[in-house]
Structure formats: structure tokens, C-alpha cells
N, C-alpha and C positions, 0 to 999 in steps of 0.2 A: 504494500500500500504506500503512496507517495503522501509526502508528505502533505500537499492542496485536496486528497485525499482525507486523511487522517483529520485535517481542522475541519472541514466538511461534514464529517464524518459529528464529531465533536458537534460544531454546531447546532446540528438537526438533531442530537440529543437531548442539549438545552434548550432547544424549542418545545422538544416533547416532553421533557420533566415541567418548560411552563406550563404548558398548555394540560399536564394532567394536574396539579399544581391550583390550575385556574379550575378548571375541573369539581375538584375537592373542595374548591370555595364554594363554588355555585349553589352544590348539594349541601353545604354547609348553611348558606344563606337560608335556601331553600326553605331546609327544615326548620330552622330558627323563625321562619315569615308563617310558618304554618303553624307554629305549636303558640308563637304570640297571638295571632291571632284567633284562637281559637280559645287559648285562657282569655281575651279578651271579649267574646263575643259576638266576634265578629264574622258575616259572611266575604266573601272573595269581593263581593262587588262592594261594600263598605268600605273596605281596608284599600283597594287601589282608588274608591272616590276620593277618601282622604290623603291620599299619597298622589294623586293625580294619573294612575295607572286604571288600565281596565282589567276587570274581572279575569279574562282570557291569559291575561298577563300573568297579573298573582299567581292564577295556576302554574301556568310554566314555569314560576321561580321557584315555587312551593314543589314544584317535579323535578325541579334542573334542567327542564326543558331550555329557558331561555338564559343562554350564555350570554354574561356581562364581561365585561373588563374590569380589574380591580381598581383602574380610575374611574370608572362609572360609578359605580360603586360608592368610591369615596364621594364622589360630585353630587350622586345622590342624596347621601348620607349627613351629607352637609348641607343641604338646601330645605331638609324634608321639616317638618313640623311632628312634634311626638303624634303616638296614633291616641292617646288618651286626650288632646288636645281638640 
């Protein structure tokens, strides 16, 4: 293996440790959006009314269906209003 081989090689590893990585967040998030909301009360369409998401949505984050970026994430996270609010 040459050596533009081998960093290659390297690289697309570290893309795939991110991106399982990012992965492991999502379903992290996920379940954390579902079990809050649910000690809270709340249905799918309530919780992304107040979060400015749709129902469709929540589910997919509450599945891991919908893949975010860990800046989204944050940018979210930061803009949002608590859900007891």
C-alpha cells in the first residue's frame, strides 16, 4: 500500500468513526426527546409546536430517523425556549 494510499485509507476511517459517532448522538437525542416528552405530557404535535418543529419530525428524532449535525444541534439548542415554558 502507498503511502496516498494509507492517508486515504486513514481518512475514510475518520469519517466513518464520525459519522457512527454522529450516529450514536442522534439515537441519543432521540430517546432523551421521547422519554421528556412523555414524563411531560406531551403529544408529538405539542412538543414540535413548541419547539417550532412538526409532528413528522419529532418522530424521526424520537427514531433517529432524522440525522442532524452536532452544530445543528447546538444552534438548536440554543435558540429553543424550555418545553415547560
Amino acid at each position: 500500500m502507498t503511502v496516498s494510499e494509507q492517508v486515504g485509507s486513514a481518512e475514510a476511517e475518520e469519517a466513518y468513526d464520525e459519522a457512527e459517532q454522529l450516529d450514536d448522538l442522534n439515537r441519543a437525542v432521540g430517546k432523551q426527546v421521547g422519554l421528556l416528552r412523555e414524563r411531560s405530557g406531551l403529544t408529538q404535535k405539542e412538543i414540535g409546536d413548541r419547539l417550532g418543529y412538526g409532528p413528522d419530525l419529532i418522530s424521526s428524532l424520537e427514531r433517529a430517523y432524522e440525522r442532524r449535525s452536532a452544530s445543528s444541534w447546538r444552534r438548536r439548542t440554543n435558540s429553543s425556549t424550555p418545553v415547560g415554558c
